[in-house]
FIVO-774810 format. One line per 3 residues: for each residue x, y, z of C-alpha. Coordinates in nm, 4 decimals, padded with zeros to 6 digits. Layout:
<palums>
X Y Z; ...
</palums>
This chain:
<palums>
-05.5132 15.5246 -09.8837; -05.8692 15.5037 -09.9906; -06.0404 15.7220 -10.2904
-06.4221 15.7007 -10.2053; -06.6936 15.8722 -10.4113; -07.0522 15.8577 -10.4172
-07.3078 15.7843 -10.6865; -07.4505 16.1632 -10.7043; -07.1052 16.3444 -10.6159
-06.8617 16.3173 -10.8421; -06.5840 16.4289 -10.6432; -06.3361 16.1484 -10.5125
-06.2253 16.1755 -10.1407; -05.9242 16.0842 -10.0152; -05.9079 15.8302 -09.6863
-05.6239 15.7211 -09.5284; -05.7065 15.4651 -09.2468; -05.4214 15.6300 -09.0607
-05.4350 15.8991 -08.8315; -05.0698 15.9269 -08.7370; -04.8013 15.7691 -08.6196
-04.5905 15.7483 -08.3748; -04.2521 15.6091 -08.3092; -04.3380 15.3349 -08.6456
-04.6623 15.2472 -08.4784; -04.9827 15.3768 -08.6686; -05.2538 15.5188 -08.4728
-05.5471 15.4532 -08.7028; -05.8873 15.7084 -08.7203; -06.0628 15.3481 -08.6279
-05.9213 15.3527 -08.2926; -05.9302 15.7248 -08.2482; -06.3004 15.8010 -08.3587
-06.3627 15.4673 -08.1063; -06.1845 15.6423 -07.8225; -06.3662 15.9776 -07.9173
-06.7172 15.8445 -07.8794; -06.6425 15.6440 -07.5346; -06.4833 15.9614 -07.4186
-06.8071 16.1793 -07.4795; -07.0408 15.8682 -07.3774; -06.8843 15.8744 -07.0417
-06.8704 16.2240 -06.9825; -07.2548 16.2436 -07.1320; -07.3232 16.0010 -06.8006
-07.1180 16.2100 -06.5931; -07.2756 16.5045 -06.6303; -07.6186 16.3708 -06.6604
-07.5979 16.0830 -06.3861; -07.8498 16.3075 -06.1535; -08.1431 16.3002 -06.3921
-08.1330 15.8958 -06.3697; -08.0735 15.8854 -05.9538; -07.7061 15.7484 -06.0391
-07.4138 15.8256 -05.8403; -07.1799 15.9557 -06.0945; -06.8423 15.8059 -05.9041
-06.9962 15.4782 -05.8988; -07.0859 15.4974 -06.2215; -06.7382 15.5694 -06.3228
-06.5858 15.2097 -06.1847; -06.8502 15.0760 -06.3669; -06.7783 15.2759 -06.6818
-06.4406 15.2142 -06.6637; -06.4664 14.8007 -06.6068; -06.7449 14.8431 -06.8848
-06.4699 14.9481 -07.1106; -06.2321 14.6094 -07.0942; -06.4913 14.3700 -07.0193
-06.7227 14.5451 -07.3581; -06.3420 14.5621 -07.5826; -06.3334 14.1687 -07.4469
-06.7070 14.0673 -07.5376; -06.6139 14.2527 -07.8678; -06.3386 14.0092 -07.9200
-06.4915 13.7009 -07.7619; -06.8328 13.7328 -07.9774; -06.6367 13.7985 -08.3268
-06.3948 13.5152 -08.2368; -06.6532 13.2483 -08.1639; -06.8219 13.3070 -08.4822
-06.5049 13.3477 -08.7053; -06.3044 13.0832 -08.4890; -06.1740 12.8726 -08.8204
-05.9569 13.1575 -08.8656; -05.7860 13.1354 -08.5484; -05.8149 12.7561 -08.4913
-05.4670 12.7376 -08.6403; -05.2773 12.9761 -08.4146; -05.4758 13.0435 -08.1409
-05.2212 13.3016 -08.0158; -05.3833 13.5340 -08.2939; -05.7166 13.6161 -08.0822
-05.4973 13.8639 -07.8731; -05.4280 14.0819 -08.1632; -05.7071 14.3101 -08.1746
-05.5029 14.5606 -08.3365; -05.5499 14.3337 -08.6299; -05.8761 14.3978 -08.6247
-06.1966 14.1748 -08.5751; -06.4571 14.3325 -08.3061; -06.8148 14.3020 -08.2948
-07.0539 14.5426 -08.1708; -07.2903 14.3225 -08.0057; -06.9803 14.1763 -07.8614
-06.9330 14.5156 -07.6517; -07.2140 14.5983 -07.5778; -07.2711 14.2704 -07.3864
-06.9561 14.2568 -07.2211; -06.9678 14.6070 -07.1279; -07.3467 14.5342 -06.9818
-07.1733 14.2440 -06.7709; -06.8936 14.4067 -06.6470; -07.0703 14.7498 -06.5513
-07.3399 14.5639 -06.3865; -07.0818 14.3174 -06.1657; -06.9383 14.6482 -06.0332
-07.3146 14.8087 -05.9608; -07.4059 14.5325 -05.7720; -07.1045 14.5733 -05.5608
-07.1535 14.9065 -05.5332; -07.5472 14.8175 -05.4379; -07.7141 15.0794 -05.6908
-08.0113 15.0393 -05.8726; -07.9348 14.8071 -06.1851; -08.2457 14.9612 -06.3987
-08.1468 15.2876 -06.3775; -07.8001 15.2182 -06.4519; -07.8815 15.0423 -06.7582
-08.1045 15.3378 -06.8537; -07.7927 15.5921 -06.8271; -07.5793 15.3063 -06.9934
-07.7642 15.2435 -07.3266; -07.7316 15.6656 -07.3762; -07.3692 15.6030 -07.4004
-07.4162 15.3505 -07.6484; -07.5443 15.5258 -07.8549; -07.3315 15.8531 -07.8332
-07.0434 15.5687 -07.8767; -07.1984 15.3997 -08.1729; -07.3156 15.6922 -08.4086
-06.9365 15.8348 -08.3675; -06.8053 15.4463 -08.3735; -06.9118 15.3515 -08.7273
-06.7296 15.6342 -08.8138; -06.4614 15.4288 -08.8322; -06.5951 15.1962 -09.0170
-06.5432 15.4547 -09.3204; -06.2016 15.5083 -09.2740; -06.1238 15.1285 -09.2584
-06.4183 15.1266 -09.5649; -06.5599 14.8102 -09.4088; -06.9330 14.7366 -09.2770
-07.0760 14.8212 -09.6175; -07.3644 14.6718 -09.7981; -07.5212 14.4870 -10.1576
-07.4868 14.7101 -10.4723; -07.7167 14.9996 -10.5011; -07.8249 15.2570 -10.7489
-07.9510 15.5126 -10.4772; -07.6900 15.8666 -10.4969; -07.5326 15.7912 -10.1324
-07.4010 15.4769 -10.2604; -07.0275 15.4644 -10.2050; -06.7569 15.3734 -10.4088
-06.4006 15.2847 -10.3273; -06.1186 15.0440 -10.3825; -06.3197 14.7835 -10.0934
-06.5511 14.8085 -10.2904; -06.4578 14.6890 -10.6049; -06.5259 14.9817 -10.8247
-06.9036 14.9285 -10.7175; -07.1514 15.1473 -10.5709; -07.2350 15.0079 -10.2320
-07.5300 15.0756 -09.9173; -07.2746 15.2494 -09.6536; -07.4255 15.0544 -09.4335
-07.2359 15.2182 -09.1577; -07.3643 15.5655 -09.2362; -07.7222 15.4450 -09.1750
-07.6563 15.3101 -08.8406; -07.4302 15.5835 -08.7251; -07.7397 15.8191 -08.8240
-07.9971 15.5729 -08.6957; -07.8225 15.6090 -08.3556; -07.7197 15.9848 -08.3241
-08.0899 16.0319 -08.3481; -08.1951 15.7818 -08.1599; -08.0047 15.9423 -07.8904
-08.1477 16.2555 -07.9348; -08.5357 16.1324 -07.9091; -08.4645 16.0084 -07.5755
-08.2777 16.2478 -07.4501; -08.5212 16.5389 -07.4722; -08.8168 16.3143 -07.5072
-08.6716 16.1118 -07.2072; -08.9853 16.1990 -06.9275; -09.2464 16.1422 -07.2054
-09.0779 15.7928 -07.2654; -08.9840 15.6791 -06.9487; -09.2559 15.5468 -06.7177
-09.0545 15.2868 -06.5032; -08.6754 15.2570 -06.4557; -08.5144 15.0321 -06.6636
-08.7473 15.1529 -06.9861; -08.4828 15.3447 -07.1500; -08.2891 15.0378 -07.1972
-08.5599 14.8589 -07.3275; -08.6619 15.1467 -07.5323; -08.3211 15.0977 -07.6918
-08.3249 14.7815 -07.7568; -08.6422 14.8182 -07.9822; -08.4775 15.1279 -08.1355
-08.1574 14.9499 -08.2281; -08.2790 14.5543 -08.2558; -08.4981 14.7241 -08.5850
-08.2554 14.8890 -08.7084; -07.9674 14.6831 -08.7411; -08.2340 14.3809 -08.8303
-08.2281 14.5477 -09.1899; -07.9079 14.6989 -09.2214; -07.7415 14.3646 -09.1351
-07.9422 14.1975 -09.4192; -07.7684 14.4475 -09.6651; -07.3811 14.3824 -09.5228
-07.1989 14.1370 -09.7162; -06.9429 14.0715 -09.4092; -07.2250 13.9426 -09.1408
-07.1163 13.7048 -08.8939; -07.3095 13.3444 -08.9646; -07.4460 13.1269 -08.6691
-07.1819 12.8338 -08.7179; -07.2401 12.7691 -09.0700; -07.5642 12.8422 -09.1171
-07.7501 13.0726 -09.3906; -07.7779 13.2975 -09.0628; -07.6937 13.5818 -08.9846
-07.6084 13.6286 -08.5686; -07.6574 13.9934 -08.5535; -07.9806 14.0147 -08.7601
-08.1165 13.7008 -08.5304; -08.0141 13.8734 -08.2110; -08.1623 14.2181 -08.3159
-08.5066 14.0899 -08.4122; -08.5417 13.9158 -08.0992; -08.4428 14.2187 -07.9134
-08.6455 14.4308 -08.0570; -08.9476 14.2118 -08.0075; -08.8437 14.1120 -07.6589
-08.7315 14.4870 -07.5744; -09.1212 14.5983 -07.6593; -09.3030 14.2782 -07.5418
-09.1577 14.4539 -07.1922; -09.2498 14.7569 -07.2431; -09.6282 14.6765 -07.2596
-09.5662 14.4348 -07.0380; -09.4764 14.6618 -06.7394; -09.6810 14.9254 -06.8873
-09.9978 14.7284 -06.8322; -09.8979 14.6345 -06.4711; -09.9380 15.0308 -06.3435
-10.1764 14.9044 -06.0447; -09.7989 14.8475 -05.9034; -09.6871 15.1341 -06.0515
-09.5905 15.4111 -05.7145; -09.5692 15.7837 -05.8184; -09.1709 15.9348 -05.8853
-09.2339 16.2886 -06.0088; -09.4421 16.3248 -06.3062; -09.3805 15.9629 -06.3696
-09.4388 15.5873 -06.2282; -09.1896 15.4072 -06.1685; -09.2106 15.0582 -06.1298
-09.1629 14.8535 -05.8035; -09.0563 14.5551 -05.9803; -08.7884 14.6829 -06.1551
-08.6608 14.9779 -05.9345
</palums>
């Protein structure tokens, strides 16, 4: 049991990392807020599959081989960066109810495997990763979530009246660094999901679209965390090197394609482009 406050609220909250449990097993708010937000990302495609020319029971195999192969990646990408503490006793990279998942992790691995399955299922790749990144970010601003009940992903010291204060912390007033991202991405997903035809003028620039939207984000936030990931020893940090290149790559293409409409053909009140439809 956590007691969090807040700089300007004087109250203290209480936080239990435990939902319930069952049988002597906990079921912790981590893994239910997780569950919550991958639940409403996939029924968010479901329903919505039509408006990106995806067939929504193909796009379930892939959503649902997205799942392992992203809870995988999560693994995989925390592990290889973190691997002296498992060098010991291998046997301890299976427990992922210990915890130790990245985000970046799953979202790769859940790109991989959704995209094996597309290409099985022959359907258009951009498109797909269009109605894909939407889920992300339904599953990431309810995700962090449970980052606050664990009262992990938090930042430096700060003096600002959101900064939070618990046991993890030390006593001190912290950036809840997952706050901002959770926030960052609940309204990045509503911008492009009402502003969606004004955005998109090929398929495939949702995706990129997100990766400029998220890439800047997390670029800062990760320099406030204090439990970043380091490339192999370095001074630094993965994340913040991976989101600063895609958020320069991720609007490098967006010109890019944008300035190649003489290939552009006409798809309703948009282009949409030939090479990467």
């Amino acid at each position: 049991m956590y007691h969090v406050s807040f700089n300007g609220w004087d109250a203290n909250l209480p936080v239990n990392p435990v939902a319930f449990s069952l049988g002597g097993f906990e079921v912790r708010w981590y893994g239910v807020v997780i569950c919550l937000g991958l639940l409403l990302a996939v029924l968010y495609a479901w329903f919505n599959s039509k408006k990106y020319d995806v067939d929504n029971n193909k796009l379930i195999d892939c959503a649902l081989v997205g799942i392992v192969s992203g809870i995988i990646g999560a693994r995989l990408y925390y592990v290889v960066f973190n691997f002296s503490l498992y060098a010991d006793n291998p046997i301890e990279i299976l427990y992922i109810n210990e915890g130790g998942l990245a985000i970046y992790g799953g979202i790769i691995g859940g790109l991989l495997g959704g995209i094996a399955i597309a290409k099985l299922h022959k359907m258009n790749i951009p498109a797909l990763l269009d109605i894909a990144v939407m889920g992300f970010l339904i599953g990431q601003a309810l995700g962090r979530w449970g980052n606050f009940f664990n009262q992990e992903a938090f930042g430096s010291p700060t003096n600002l009246p959101w900064g939070m204060i618990s046991e993890n912390t030390n006593g001190i007033a912290v950036h809840p660094c997952f706050l901002y991202e959770s926030l960052w991405c609940a309204l990045g997903f509503v911008l492009f999901h009402f502003l969606r035809k004004k955005l998109q003028y090929y398929r495939g620039e949702v995706f990129l679209w997100y990766l400029v939207w998220y890439g800047f984000e997390r670029t800062f936030v990760e320099g406030l965390r204090t439990d970043s990931l380091y490339l192999f020893g370095s001074g630094i940090r993965v994340s913040q090197l991976l989101s600063a290149l895609l958020a320069v790559v991720g609007a490098a293409l967006i010109v890019y394609f944008r300035k190649r409409k003489d290939e552009f053909y006409e798809v309703g009140n948009h282009p949409v482009s030939t090479l990467i439809s």
